[in-house]
C-alpha positions, 0 to 999 in steps of 0.5 A, spaced: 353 756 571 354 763 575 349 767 578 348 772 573 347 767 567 342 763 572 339 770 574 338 772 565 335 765 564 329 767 570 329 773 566 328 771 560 323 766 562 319 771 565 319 775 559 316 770 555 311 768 560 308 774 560 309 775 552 305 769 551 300 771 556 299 778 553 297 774 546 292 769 548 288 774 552 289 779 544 287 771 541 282 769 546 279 774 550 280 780 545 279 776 538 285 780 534 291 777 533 297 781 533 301 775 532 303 770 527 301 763 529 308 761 527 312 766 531 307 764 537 309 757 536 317 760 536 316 763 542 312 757 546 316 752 544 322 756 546 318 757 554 317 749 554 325 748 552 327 752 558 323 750 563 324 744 561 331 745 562 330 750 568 324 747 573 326 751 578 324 757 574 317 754 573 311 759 574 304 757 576 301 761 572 306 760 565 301 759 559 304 752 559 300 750 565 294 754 563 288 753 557 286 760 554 286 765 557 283 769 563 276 770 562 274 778 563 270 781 565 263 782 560 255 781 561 256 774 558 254 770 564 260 765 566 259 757 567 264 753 570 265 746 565 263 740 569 269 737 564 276 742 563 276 743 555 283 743 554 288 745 549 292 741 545 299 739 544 302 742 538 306 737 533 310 741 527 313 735 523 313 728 522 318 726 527 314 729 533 308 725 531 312 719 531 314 721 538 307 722 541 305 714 537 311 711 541 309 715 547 301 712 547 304 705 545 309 705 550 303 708 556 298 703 553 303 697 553 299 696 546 304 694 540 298 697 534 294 704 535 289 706 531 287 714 530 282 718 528 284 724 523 279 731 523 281 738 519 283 742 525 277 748 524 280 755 525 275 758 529 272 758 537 271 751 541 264 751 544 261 746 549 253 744 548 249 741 554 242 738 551 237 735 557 232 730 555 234 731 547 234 738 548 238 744 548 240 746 555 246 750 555 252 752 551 258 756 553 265 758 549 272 755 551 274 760 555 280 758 559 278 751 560 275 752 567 269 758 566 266 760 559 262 765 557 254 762 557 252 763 549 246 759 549 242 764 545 247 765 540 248 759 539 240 757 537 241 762 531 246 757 528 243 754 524 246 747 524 246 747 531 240 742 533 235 745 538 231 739 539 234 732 538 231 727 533 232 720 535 237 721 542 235 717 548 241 720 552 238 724 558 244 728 559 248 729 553 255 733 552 258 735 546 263 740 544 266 743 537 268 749 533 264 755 531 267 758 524 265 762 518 266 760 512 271 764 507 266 766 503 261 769 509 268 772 511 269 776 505 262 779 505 262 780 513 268 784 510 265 788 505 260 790 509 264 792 515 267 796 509 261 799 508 258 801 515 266 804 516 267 799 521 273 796 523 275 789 518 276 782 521 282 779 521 281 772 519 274 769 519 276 766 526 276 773 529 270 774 526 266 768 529 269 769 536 267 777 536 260 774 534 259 769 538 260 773 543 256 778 541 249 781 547 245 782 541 243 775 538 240 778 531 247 780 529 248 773 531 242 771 526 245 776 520 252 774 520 251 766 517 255 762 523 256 754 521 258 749 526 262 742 526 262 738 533 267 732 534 267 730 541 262 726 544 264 727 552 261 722 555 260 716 550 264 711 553 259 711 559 253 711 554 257 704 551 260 707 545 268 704 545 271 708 540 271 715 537 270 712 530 263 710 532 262 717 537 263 720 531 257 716 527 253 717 532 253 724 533 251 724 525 245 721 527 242 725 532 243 730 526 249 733 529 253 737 523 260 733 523 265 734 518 264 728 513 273 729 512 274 725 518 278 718 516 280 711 521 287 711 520 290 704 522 297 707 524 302 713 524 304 712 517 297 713 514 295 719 519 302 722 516 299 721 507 292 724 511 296 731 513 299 729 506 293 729 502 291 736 506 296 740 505 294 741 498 286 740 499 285 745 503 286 750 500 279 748 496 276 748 502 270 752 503 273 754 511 279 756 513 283 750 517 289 751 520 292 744 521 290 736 523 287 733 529 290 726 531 286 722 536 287 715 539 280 711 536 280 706 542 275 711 548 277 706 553 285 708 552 284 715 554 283 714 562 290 711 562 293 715 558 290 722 562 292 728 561 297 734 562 295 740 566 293 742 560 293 737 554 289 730 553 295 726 552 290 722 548 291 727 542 295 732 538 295 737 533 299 738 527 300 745 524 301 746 518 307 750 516 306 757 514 304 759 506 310 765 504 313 767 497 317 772 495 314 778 491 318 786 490 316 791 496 314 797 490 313 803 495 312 804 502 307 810 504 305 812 510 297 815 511 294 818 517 288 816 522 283 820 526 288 820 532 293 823 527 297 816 528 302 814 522 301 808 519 306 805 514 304 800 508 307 796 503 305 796 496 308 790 493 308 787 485 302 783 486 302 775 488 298 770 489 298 767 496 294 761 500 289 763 494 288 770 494 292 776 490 296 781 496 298 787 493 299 791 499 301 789 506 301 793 513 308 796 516 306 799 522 311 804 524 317 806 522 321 802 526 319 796 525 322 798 517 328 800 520 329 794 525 328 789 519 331 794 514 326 794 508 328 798 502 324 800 496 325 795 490 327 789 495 325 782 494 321 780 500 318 774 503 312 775 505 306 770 508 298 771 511 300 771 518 293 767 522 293 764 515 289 771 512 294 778 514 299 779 510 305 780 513 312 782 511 317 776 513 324 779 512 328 783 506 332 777 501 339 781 502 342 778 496 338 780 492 337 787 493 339 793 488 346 796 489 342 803 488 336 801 493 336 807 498 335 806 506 329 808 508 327 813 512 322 816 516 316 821 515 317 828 517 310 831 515 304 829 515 302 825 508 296 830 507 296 836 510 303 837 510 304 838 517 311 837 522 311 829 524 311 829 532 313 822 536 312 822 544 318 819 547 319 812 549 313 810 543 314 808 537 308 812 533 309 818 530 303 823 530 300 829 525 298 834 531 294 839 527 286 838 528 285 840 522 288 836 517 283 833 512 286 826 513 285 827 521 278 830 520 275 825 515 277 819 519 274 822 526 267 824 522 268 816 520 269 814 527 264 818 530 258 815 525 260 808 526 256 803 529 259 802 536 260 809 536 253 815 535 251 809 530 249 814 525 251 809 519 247 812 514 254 817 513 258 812 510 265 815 508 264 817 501 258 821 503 262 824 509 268 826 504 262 829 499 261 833 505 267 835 508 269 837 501 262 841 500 264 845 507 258 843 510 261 839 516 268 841 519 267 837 524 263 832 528 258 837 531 257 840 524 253 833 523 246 835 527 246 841 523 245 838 516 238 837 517 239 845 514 241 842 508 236 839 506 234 841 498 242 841 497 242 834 500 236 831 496 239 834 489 245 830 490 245 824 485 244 818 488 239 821 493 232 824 495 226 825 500 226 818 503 234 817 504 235 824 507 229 823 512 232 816 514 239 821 516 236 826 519 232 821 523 239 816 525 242 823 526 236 825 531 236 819 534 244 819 537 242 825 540 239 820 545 245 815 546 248 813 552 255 819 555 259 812 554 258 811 546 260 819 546 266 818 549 268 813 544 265 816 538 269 823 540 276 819 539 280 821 545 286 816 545 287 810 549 279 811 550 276 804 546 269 802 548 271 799 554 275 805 558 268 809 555 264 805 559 267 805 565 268 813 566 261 814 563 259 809 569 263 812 573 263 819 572 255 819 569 256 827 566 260 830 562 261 835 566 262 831 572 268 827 567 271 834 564 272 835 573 276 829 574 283 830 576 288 826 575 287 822 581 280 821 580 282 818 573 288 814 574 284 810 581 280 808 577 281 800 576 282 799 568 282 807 567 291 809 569 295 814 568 296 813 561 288 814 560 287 819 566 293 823 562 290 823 555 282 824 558 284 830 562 288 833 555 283 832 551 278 836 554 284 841 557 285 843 549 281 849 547 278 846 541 275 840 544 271 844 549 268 849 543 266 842 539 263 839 547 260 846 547 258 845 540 254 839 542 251 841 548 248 847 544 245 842 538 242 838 545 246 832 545 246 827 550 252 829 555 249 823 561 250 815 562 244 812 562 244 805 567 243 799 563 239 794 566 245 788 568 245 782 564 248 778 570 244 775 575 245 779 581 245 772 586 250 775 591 247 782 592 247 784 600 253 780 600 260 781 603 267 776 600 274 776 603 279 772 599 284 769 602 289 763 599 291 761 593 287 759 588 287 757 581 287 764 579 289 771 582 285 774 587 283 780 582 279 775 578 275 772 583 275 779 586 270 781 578 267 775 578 263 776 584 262 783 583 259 780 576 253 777 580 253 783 585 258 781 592 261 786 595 269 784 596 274 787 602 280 785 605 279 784 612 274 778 615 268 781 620 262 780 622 258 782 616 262 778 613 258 773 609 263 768 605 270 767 605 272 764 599 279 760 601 284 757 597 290 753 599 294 756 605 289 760 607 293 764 613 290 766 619 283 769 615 281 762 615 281 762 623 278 769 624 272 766 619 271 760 624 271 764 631 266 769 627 261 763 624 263 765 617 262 760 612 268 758 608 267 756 601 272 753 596 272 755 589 269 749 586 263 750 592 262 757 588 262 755 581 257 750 584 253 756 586 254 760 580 251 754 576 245 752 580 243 758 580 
């Protein structure tokens, strides 16, 4: 093989390394999927594939040898587990799960296996800790090392246990998943829907984005269940199989799912996956496939794990759910930063039990890339088991007369020219006052997240906007000028325009970052807001900044620092600032009190080595509890956090009496503290 074709399957290696990376932090960081379970498998085994074949090109932080993704940073406290929670293998058909049974007897040298058959739930795995039968500690997933603690939380779930009934275990670990059912799914929607806030994608975002929430009482509101399968030390507490952890844990009351079932060999482990490929859609949660365990407990040392995987058990994914409809129309529509977004009607089909009549397309190149065409038969499927997605165009079947499609040139509601910035793929209404534009940043600015002025919704705004009392975010705080035209509104009166004045009032308390993000600049989500507010702490100071000052500023960039400095650099934006100044509105960040222990305060880290993961990371994890982190060793240097190969630091810390921690002495210090 020459050079060139080596240097190409590096490459190609690395591209997916770093694809797949960018989708488990979408999944398990940021809780959005942006792609399909399928085509994420596609690519994973793809990687396996040439790394397999290519172990010269292996990287240490490949998604084959990690767990999740990388906890960032947020104000839920991090806990390292005692216990790695590792992911597991994946089968896609009855050859692979023939294979890992001749794998575990061949490790054990045992000639019968049994197995243990559970419905793989599709939400967020959690650990629970109880102390002396009670409630101690609960932490998500994260990225097999270090979760995130959800302890409260976890208490608002109503089938997690605070207090054991019968347990004479002293310290008693468990683990499980965290989901919503498909009917709670559909009403946290509806209700999303009508507070003008974002839709889940499927119920395990919504359970995810949840559990992490820093205000138990949406925890308590939304109607959370658990079902806990692991029982983490069960061997050393005299239980031998997993069978019988499994009936031990229902009754210290644990909610274990009653579908479970001992199989006795492969062949019944494959009738169990059988039998559920046609239940499961009867189910009241989403499940994405079957998990298999070896019964036998004591089987589990000797068959150890991967680095990223217990070799002890697999899971199997159920194939992707598609048929086939007519793609009726495609139609763009407009939204509050005049981005195009293209959709798909289709003739309405039933799929995975629900009726799809619309589908998203996201922009006009992907149209073209997969050739869709008006009147084509189409295969479609629910990507993550809930988004309809648009597969691909059945070329056989297409009309001799369907025309190629073509992109926008105008706005679909103001009529307005499209424009498209080089090297993006979106196209863009500029005119800030398209109604479409205008509407959706009135909805934007209301939502919760945002000025949290929830009681316009978006019908009453569009009602409004069409009466021409508002023109423009500002125009909100002078609707109490309106108050007999409100209260003669059908469907309103006294109470309800009392109740909107006073939300209206209140928002002009909110702290600079929640107006950041309602003015909807782009590229400025919740997190950058809070950053430059944090930052910059006025307004005034922010519209200052240069473009230097932005784009140093660690998550802001230049991407950011160029959309921030144009925003407040066009002529209408600074009359709507002036707007709000004039109606007293808050233009300052208010410091919140810090959720994380600050047990390193005063206190100076160097980094120094390889650890398990980037300095960067170690970096915002100490500066989470409140260190001080720089580059060069001295004498007010406290720590140095060394790693493998730790280089001269490692001596100049010695002559100067510096302690030297590792990693695992950190997290010990983080837990004990």
């Amino acid at each position: 093989m020459t050079k060139e074709e080596l240097k190409a399957i590096k490459q190609e290696i690395d591209d997916l390394i770093n694809k797949i990376k960018q989708w488990n932090y979408e999944y398990y960081v940021l809780d959005q999927s942006s792609v399909s379970d399928s085509v994420y498998d596609q690519h994973y085994r793809k990687l396996v594939a040439l790394e397999e074949q290519y172990p010269q090109f292996i990287r240490n932080d490949s998604p084959t040898k990690t767990v999740g993704a990388q906890i960032t940073d947020s104000s839920l406290r991090k806990i390292a587990h005692q216990v790695p929670m590792l992911s597991l293998a994946n089968a896609f058909n009855q050859s692979d799960l023939i294979k890992f049974d001749q794998q575990i007897k061949k490790i054990t040298s045992k000639a019968d296996v049994n197995y243990v058959c559970e419905l793989k739930i599709d939400g967020l795995s959690i650990t629970v800790t109880y102390q002396d039968a009670k409630l101690k500690l609960a932490a998500t997933r994260g990225d097999g090392t270090l979760g995130e603690d959800i302890t409260e939380n976890l208490k608002e779930i109503k089938t997690i246990p605070i207090t054991l009934i019968d347990c004479p275990i002293k310290n008693l670990e468990v683990r499980g998943e965290v989901f919503l059912s498909k009917n709670d799914f559909q009403i946290l929607n509806q209700e999303q829907k009508e507070l003008n806030l974002p839709l889940f994608a499927n119920p395990r975002n919504a359970a995810a984005g949840t559990l992490r929430q820093l205000d138990k009482t949406i925890v308590a509101k939304r109607k959370l269940d658990a079902f806990l399968y692991y029982y983490v030390d069960a061997l050393k507490d005299g239980i031998k199989t997993h069978s019988e952890a499994l009936q031990q844990l229902t009754k210290y009351h644990f909610n274990v799912n009653k579908e479970w079932k001992l199989c006795q060999n492969i062949d019944q482990v494959w009738q169990y996956i059988d039998d559920y490929q046609s239940k499961r859609n009867n189910l009241a949660y989403e499940i994405d496939g079957i998990v298999i365990k070896v019964d036998d407990l004591s089987l589990y040392q000797i068959l150890g794990n991967t680095n990223k995987a217990p070799r002890w058990a697999i899971a199997y994914k159920f194939p992707a759910v598609t048929t086939t409809t007519k793609l009726l129309e495609i139609f763009p529509t407009v939204g509050r930063t005049g981005r195009i977004t293209y959709n798909a009607k289709l003739e309405p089909v039933l799929l995975s039990g629900s009726k799809i009549s619309y589908a998203t397309l996201h922009n006009g190149d992907y149209i073209i890339e997969k050739d869709l065409r008006e009147s084509d038969l189409v295969e479609i499927k629910k990507a993550g088991d809930i988004i309809p997605e648009v597969i691909k165009v059945i070329v056989s079947a297409r009309q001799k007369d369907a025309k190629k499609f073509s992109k926008a040139t105008h706005c679909p509601k103001c009529h307005s020219v499209l424009e498209q910035v080089e090297d993006e793929v979106d196209q863009y209404c500029v005119n800030t006052n398209c109604p479409a534009r205008i509407l959706k940043s009135l909805i934007h600015f209301c939502s919760r997240n945002a000025m949290n002025i929830t009681g316009l919704k978006e019908k009453i705004l569009a009602r409004f906007l069409n009466l021409k009392w508002i023109h423009d975010v500002a125009d909100i705080y002078q609707l109490v000028n309106y108050r007999q035209e409100i209260i003669n509104l059908e469907k309103f009166g006294e109470k309800s325009f009392n109740n909107l004045v006073s939300m209206i009032i209140k928002s002009k308390s909110n702290s600079l970052e929640r107006l950041l993000f309602a003015l909807g600049i782009r590229h400025v989500g919740e997190k950058n807001a809070e950053i430059l507010a944090a930052n910059f702490k006025t307004l005034e100071n922010l519209m200052k900044a240069n473009h230097q000052q932005l784009s140093e500023i660690n998550d802001v960039g230049p991407t950011i620092a160029t959309s921030v400095i144009d925003y407040f650099a066009n002529q209408d934006n600074q009359q709507l600032i002036k707007k709000l100044a004039e109606f007293k509105v808050n233009f300052s960040f208010i410091e919140q009190e810090i959720k994380q222990e600050q047990i390193f305060t005063n206190t100076t880290f160097v980094i120094t080595g390889t650890l398990s993961k980037s300095r960067d990371y170690f970096a915002g994890l100490l500066k989470s509890y409140g260190a001080s982190v720089t580059n060069t060793i001295s004498s007010n240097t406290n720590y140095l956090l060394a790693g493998k190969e730790p280089g001269s630091k490692l001596e100049k810390a010695r002559e100067l009496n510096v302690k030297i921690i590792s990693e695992e002495e950190l997290f010990s210090i983080i837990n004990k503290k």
